[in-house]
MOPAC internal coordinates of N, CA, C and O (Angstrom, degrees):
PM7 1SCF
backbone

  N    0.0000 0     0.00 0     0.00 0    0    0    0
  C    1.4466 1     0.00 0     0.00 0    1    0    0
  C    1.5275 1   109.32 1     0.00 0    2    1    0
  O    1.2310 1   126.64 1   -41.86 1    3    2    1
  N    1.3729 1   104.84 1   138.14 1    3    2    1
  C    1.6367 1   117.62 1   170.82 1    5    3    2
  C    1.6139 1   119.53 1   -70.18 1    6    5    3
  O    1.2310 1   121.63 1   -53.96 1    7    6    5
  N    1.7479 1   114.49 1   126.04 1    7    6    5
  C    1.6766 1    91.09 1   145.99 1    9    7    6
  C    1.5979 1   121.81 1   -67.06 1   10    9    7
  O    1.2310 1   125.00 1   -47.68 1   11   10    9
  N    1.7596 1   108.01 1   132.32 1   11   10    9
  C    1.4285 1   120.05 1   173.61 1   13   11   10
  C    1.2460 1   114.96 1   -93.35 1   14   13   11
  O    1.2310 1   127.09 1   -50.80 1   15   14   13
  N    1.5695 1   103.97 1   129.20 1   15   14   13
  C    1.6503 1    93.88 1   174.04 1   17   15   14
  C    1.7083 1    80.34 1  -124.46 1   18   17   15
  O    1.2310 1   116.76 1   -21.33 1   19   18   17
  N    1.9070 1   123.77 1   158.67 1   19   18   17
  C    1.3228 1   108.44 1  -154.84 1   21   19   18
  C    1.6344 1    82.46 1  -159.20 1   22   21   19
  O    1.2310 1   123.67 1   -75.77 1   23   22   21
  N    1.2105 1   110.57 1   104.23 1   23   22   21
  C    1.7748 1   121.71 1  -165.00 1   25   23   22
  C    2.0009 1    93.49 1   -90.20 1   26   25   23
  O    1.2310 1   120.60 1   155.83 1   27   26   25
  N    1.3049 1   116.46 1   -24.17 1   27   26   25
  C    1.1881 1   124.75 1  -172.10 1   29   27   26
  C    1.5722 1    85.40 1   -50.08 1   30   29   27
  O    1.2310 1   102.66 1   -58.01 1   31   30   29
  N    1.6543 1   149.39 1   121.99 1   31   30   29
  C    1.3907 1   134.37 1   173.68 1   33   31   30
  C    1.5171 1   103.36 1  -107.94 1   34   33   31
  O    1.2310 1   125.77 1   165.55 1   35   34   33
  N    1.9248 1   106.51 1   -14.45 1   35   34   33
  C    1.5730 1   114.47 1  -172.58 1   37   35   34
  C    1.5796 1   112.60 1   -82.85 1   38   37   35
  O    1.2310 1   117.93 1  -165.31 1   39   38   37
  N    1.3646 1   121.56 1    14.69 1   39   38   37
  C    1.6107 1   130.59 1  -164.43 1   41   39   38
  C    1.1431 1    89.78 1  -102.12 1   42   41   39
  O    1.2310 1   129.53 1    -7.37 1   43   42   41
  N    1.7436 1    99.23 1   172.63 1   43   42   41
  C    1.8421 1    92.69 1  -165.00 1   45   43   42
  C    1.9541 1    88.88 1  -115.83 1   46   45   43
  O    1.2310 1   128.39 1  -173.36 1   47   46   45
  N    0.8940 1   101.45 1     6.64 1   47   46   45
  C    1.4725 1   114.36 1   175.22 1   49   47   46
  C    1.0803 1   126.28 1   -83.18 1   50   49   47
  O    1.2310 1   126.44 1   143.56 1   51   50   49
  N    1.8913 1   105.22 1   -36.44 1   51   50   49
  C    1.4442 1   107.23 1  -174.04 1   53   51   50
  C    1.6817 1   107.28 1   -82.27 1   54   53   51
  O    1.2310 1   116.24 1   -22.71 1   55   54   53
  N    1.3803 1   124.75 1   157.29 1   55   54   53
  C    1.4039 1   157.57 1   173.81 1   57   55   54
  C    1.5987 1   123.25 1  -129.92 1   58   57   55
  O    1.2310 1   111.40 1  -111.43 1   59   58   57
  N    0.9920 1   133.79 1    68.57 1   59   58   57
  C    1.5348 1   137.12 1   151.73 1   61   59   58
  C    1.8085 1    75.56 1    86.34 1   62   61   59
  O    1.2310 1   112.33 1  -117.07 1   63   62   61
  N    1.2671 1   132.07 1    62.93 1   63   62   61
  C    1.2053 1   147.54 1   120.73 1   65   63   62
  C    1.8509 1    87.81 1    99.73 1   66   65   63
  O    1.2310 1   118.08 1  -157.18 1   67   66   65
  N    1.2519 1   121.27 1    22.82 1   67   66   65
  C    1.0693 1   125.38 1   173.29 1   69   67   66
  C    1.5203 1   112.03 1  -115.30 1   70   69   67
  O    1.2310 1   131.25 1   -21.68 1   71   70   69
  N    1.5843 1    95.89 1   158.32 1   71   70   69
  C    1.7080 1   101.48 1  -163.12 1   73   71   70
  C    1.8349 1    82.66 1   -97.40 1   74   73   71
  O    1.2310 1   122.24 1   -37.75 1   75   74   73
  N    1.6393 1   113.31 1   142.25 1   75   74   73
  C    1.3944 1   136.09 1   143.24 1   77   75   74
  C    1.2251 1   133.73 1   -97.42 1   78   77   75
  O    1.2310 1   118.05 1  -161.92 1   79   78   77
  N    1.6775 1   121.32 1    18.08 1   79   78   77
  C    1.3043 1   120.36 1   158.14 1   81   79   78
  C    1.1401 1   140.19 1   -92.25 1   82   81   79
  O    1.2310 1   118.05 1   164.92 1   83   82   81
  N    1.7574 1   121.31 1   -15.08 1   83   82   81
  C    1.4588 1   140.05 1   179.20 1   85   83   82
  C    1.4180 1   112.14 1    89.98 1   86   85   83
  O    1.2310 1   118.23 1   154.07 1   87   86   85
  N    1.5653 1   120.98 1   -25.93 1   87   86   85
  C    1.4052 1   117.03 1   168.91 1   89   87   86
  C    1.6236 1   121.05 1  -155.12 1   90   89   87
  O    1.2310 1   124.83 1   -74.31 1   91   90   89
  N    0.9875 1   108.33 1   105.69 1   91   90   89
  C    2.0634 1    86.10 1   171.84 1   93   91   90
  C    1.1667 1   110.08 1  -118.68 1   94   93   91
  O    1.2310 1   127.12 1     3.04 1   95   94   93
  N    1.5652 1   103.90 1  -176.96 1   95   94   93
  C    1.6331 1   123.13 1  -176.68 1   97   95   94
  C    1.1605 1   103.25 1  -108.69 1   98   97   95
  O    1.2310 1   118.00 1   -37.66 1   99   98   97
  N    1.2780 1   121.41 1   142.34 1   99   98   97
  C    1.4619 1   142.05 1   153.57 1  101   99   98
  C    1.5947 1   106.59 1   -98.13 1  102  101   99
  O    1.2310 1   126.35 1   -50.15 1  103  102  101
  N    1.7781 1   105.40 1   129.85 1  103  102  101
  C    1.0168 1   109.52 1  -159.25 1  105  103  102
  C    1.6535 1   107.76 1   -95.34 1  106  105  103
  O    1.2310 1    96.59 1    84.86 1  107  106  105
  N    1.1989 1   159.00 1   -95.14 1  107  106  105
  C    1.5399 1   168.21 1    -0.25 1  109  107  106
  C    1.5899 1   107.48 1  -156.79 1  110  109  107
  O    1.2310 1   123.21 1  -119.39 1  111  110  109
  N    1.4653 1   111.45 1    60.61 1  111  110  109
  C    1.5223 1   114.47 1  -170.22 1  113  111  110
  C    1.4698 1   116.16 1   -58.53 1  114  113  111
  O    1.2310 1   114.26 1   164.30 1  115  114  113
  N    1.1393 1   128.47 1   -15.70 1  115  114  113
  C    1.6226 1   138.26 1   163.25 1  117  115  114
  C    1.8484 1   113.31 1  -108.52 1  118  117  115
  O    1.2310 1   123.91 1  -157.46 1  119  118  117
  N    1.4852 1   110.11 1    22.54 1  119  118  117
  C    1.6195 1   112.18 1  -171.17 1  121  119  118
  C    1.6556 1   103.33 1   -79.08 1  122  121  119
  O    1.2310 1   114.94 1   -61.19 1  123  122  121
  N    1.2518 1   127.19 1   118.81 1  123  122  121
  C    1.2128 1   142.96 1   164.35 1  125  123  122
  C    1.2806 1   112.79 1   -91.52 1  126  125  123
  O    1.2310 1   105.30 1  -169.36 1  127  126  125
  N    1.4723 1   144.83 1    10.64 1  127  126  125
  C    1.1433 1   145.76 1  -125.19 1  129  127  126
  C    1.2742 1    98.11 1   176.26 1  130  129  127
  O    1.2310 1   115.24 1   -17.29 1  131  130  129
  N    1.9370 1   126.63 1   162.71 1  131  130  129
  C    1.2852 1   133.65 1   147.60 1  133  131  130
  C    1.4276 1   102.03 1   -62.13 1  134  133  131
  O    1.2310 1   109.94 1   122.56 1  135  134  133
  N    1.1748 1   136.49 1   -57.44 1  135  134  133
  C    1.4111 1   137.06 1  -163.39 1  137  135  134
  C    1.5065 1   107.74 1   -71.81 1  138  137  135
  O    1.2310 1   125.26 1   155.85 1  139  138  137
  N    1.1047 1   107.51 1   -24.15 1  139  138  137
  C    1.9758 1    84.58 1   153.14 1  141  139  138
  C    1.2985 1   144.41 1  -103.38 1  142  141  139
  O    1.2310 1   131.73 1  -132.96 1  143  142  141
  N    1.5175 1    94.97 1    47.04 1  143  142  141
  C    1.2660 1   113.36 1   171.11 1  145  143  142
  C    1.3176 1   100.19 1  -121.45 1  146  145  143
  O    1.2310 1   129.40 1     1.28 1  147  146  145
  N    1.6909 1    99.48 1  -178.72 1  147  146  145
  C    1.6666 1   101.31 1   173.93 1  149  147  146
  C    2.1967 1    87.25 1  -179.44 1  150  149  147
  O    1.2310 1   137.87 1   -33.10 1  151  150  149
  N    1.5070 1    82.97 1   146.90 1  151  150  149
  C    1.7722 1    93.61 1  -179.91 1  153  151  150
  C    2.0119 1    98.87 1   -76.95 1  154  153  151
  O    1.2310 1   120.22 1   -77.26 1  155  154  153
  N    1.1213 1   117.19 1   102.74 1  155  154  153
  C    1.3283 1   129.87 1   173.75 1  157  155  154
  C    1.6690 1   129.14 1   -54.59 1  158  157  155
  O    1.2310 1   124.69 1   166.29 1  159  158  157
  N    1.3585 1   108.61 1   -13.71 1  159  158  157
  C    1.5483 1   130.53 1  -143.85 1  161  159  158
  C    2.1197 1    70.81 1  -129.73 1  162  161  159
  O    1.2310 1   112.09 1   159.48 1  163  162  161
  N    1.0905 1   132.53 1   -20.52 1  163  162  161
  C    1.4209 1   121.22 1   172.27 1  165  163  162
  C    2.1227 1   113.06 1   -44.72 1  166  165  163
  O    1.2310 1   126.31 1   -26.14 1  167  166  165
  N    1.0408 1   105.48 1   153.86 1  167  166  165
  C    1.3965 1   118.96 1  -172.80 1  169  167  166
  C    1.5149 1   127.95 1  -179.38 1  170  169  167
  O    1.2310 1   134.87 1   -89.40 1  171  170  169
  N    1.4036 1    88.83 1    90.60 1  171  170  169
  C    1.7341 1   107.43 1  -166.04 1  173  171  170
  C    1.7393 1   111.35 1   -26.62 1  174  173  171
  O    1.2310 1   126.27 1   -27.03 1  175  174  173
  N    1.5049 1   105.54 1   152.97 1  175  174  173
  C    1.5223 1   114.67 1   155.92 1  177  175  174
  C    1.2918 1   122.31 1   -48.22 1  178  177  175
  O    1.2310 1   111.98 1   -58.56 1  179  178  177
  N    1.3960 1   132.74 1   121.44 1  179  178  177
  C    1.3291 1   107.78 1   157.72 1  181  179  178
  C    1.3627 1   104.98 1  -128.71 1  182  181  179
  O    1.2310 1   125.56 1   -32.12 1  183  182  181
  N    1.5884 1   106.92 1   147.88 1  183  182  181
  C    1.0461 1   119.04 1  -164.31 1  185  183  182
  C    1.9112 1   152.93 1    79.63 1  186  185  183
  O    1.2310 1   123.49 1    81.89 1  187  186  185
  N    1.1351 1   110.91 1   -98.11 1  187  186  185
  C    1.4909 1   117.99 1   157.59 1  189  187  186
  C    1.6562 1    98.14 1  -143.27 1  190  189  187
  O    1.2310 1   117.89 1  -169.37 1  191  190  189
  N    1.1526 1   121.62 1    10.63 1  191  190  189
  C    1.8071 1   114.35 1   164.19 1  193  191  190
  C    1.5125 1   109.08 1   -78.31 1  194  193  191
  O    1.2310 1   127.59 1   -44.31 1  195  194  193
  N    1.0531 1   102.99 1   135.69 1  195  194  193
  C    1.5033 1   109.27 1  -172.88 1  197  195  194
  C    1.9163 1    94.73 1  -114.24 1  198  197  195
  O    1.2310 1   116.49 1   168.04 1  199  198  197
  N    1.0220 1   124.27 1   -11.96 1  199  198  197
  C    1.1548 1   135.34 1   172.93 1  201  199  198
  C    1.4004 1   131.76 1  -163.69 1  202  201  199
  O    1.2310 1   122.18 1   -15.95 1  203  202  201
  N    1.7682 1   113.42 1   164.05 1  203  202  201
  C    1.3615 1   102.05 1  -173.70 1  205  203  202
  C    1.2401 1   116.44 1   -97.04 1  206  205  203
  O    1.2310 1   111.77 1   -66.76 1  207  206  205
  N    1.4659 1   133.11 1   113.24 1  207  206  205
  C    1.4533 1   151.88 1  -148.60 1  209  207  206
  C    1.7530 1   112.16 1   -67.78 1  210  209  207
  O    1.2310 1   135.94 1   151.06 1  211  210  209
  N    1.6664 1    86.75 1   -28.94 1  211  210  209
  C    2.0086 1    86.12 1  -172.71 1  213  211  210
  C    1.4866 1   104.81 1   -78.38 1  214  213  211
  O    1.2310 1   109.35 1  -157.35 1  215  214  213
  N    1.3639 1   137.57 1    22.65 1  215  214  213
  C    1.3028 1   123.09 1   156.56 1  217  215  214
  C    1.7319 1   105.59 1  -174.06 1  218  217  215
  O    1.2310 1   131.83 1   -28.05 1  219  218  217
  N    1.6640 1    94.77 1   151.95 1  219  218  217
  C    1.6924 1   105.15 1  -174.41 1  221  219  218
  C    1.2299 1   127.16 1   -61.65 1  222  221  219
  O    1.2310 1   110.15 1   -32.00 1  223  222  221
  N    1.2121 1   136.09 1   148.00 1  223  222  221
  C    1.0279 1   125.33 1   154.09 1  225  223  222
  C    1.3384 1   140.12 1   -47.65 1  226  225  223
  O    1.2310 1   117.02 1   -50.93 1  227  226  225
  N    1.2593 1   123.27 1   129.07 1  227  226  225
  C    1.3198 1    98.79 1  -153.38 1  229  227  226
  C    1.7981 1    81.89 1  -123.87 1  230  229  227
  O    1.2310 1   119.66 1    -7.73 1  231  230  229
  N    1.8173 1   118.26 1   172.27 1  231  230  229
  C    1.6962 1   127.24 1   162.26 1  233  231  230
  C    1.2044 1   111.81 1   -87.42 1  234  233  231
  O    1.2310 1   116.07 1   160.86 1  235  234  233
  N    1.8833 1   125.06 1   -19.14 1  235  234  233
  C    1.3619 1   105.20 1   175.81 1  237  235  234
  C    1.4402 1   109.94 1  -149.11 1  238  237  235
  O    1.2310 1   122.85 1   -35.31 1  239  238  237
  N    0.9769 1   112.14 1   144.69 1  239  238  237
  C    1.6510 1   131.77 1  -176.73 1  241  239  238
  C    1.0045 1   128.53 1  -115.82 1  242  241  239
  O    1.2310 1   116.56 1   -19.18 1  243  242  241
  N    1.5214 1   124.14 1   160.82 1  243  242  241
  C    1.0999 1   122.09 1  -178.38 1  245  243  242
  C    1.6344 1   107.07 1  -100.14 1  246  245  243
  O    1.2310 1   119.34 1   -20.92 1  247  246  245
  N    1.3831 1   118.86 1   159.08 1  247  246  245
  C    1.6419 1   111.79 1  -139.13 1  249  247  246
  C    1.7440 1    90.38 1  -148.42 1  250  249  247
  O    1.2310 1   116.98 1   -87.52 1  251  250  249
  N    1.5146 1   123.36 1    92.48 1  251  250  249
  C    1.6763 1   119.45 1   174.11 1  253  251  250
  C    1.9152 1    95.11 1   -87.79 1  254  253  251
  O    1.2310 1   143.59 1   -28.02 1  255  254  253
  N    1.0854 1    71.76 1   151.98 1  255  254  253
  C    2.1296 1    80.83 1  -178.18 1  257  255  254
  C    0.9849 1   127.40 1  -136.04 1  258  257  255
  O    1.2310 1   103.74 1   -57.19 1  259  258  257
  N    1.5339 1   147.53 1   122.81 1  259  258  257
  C    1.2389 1   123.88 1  -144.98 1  261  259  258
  C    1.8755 1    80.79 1  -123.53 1  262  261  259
  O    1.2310 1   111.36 1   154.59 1  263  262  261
  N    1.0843 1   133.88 1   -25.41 1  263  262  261
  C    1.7229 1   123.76 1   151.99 1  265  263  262
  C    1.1940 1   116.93 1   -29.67 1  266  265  263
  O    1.2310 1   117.65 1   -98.18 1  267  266  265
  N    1.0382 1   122.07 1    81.82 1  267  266  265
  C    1.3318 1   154.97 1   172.71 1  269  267  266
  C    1.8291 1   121.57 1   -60.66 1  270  269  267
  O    1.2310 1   128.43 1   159.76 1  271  270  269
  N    1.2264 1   101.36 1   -20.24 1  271  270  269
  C    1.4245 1   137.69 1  -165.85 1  273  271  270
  C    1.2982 1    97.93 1   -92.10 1  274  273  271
  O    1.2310 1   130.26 1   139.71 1  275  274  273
  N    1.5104 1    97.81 1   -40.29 1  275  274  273
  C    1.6922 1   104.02 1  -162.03 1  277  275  274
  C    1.7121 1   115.33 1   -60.37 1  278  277  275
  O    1.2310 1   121.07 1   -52.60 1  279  278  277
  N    1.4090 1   115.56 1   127.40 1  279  278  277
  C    1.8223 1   105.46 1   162.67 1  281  279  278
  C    1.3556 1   122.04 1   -49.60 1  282  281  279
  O    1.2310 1   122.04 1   152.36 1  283  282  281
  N    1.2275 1   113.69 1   -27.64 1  283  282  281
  C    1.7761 1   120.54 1  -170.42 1  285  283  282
  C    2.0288 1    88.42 1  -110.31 1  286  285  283
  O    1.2310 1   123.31 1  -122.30 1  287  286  285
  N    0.9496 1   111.27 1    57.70 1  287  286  285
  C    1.6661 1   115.67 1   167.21 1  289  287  286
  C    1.8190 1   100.44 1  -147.83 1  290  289  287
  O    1.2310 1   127.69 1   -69.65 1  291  290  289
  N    1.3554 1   102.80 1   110.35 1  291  290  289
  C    1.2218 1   133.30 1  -168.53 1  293  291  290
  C    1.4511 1   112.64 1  -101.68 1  294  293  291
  O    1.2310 1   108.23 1  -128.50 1  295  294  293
  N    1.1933 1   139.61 1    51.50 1  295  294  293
  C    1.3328 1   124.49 1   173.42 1  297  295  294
  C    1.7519 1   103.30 1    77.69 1  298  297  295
  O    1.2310 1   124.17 1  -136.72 1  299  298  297
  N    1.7936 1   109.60 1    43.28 1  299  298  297
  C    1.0495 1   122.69 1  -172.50 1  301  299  298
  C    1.1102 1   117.02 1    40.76 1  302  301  299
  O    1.2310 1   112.14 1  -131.47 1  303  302  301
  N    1.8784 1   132.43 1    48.53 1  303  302  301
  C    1.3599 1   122.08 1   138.43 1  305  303  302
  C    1.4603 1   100.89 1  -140.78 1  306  305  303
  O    1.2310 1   116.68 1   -32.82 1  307  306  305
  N    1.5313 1   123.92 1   147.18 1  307  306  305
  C    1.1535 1   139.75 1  -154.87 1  309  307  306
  C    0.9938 1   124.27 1   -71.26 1  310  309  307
  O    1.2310 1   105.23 1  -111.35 1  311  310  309
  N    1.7969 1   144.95 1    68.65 1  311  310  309
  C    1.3114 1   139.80 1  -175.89 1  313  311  310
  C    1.5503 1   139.32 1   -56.12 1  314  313  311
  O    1.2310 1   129.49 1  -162.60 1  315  314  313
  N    1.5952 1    99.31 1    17.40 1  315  314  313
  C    1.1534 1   110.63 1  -169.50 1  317  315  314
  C    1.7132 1    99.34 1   -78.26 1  318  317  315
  O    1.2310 1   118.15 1   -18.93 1  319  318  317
  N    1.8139 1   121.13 1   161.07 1  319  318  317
  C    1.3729 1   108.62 1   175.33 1  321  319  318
  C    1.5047 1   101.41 1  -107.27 1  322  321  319
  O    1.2310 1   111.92 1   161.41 1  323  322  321
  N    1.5195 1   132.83 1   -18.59 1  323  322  321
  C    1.6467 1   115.70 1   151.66 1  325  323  322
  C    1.4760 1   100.48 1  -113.44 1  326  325  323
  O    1.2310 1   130.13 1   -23.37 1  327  326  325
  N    1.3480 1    98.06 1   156.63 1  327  326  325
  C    1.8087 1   117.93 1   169.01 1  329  327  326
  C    1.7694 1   107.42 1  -130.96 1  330  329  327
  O    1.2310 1   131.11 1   -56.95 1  331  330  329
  N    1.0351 1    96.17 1   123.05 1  331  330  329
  C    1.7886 1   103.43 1   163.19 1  333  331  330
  C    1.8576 1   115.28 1   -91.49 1  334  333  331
  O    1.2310 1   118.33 1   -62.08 1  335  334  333
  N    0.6155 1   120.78 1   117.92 1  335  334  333
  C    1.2643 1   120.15 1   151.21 1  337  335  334
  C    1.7333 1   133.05 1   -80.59 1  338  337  335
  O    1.2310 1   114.57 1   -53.34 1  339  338  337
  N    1.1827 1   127.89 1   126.66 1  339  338  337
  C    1.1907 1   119.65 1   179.91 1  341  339  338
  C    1.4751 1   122.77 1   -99.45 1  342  341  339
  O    1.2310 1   114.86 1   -13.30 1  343  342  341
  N    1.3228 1   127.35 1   166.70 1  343  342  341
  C    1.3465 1   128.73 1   145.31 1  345  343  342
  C    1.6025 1   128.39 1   130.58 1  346  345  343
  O    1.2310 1   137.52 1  -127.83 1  347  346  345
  N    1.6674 1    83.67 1    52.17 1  347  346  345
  C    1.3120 1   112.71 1  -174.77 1  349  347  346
  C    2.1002 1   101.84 1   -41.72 1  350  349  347
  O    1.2310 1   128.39 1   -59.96 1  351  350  349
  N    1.0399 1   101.44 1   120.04 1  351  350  349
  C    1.7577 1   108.35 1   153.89 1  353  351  350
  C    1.6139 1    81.43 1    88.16 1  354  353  351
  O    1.2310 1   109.95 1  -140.38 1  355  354  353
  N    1.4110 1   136.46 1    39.62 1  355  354  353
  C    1.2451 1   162.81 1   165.78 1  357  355  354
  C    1.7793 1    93.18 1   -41.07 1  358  357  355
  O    1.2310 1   112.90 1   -20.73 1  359  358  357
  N    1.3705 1   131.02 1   159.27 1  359  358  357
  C    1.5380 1   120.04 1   168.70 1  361  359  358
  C    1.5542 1    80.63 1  -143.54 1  362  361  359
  O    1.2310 1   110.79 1   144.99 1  363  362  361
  N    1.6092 1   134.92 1   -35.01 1  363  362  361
  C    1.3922 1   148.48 1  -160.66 1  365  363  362
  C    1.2518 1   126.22 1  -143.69 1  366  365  363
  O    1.2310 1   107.03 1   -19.18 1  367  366  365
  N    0.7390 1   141.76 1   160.82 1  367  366  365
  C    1.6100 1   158.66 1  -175.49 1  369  367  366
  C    1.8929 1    99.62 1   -57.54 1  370  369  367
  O    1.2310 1   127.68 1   143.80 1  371  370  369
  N    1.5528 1   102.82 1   -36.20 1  371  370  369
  C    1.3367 1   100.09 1   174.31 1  373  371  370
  C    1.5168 1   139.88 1   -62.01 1  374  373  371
  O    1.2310 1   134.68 1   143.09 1  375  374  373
  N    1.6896 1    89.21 1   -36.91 1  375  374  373
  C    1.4712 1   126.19 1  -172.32 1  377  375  374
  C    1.5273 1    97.89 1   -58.54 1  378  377  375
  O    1.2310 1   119.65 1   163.80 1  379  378  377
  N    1.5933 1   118.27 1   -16.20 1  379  378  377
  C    1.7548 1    96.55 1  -156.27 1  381  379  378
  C    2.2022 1    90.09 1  -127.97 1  382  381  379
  O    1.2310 1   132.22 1     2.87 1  383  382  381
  N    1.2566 1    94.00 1  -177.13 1  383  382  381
  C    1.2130 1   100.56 1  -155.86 1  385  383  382
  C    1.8844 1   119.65 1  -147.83 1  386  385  383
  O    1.2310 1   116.73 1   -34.00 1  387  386  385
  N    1.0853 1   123.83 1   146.00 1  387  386  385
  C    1.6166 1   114.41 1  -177.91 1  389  387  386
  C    1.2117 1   101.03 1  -100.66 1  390  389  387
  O    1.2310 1   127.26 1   -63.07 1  391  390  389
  N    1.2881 1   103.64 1   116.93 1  391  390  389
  C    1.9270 1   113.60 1  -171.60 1  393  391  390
  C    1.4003 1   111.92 1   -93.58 1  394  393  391
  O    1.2310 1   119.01 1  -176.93 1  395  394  393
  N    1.5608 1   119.49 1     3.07 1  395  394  393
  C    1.0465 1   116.00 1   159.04 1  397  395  394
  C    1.7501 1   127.94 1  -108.95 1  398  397  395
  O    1.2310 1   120.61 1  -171.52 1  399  398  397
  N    1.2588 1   116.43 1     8.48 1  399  398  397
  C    1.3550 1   122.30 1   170.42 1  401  399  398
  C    1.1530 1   110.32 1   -46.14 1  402  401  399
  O    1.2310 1   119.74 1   -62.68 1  403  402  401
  N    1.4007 1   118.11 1   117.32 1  403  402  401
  C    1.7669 1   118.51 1   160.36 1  405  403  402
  C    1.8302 1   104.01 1  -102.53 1  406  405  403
  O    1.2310 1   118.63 1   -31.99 1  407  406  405
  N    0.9790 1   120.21 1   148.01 1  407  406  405
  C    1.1171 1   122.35 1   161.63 1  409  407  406
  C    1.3607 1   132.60 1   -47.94 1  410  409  407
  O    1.2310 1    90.87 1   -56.72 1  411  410  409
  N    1.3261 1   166.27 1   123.28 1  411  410  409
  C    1.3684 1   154.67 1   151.23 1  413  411  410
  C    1.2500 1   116.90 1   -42.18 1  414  413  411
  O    1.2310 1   104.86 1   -37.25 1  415  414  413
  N    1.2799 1   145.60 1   142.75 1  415  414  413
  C    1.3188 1   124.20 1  -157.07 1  417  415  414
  C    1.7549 1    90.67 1  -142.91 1  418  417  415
  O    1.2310 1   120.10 1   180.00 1  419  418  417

């Protein structure tokens, strides 16, 4: 499992930069780039929930990855030991980003 740090603040998952779902996907199966990725498991605010209540926030998660490209992409799950997520003022899954993708070279 990854430490999560999760800048996305418009997700209904995130909590004081922590993930409340227990697992997501990072999407960008042809991502050469940070920007072709994106946290997949993202899911806008709605309303006055600022988060999703049926589980804690947790510092580390488990992380499937379909960045394939990625050095820390293991047989599609994420071997990295921190992950950032980006995408502050997020509206979609698009809006946000894996800020730790390095390329495979």
């Amino acid at each position: 499992m990854a430490e999560l740090s999760c800048k996305a603040e418009t997700c209904t998952y995130n909590k004081d930069h922590y993930c409340c779902k227990g697992d997501i996907m990072v999407g960008g199966k042809h991502a050469d780039t940070t920007e072709g990725t994106c946290c997949e498991s993202f899911v806008p605010v709605k309303g006055d929930s600022y988060t999703n209540t049926t589980k804690h926030p947790s510092a580390t998660i488990s992380i499937d990855c379909e960045a394939v490209k990625c050095v820390y992409n293991n047989n599609y799950k994420c071997v990295a030991k921190k992950v950032d997520i980006l995408g502050n003022g997020a509206m979609n899954s698009a809006g946000t980003a894996c800020g730790t993708f390095k390329e495979a070279k």
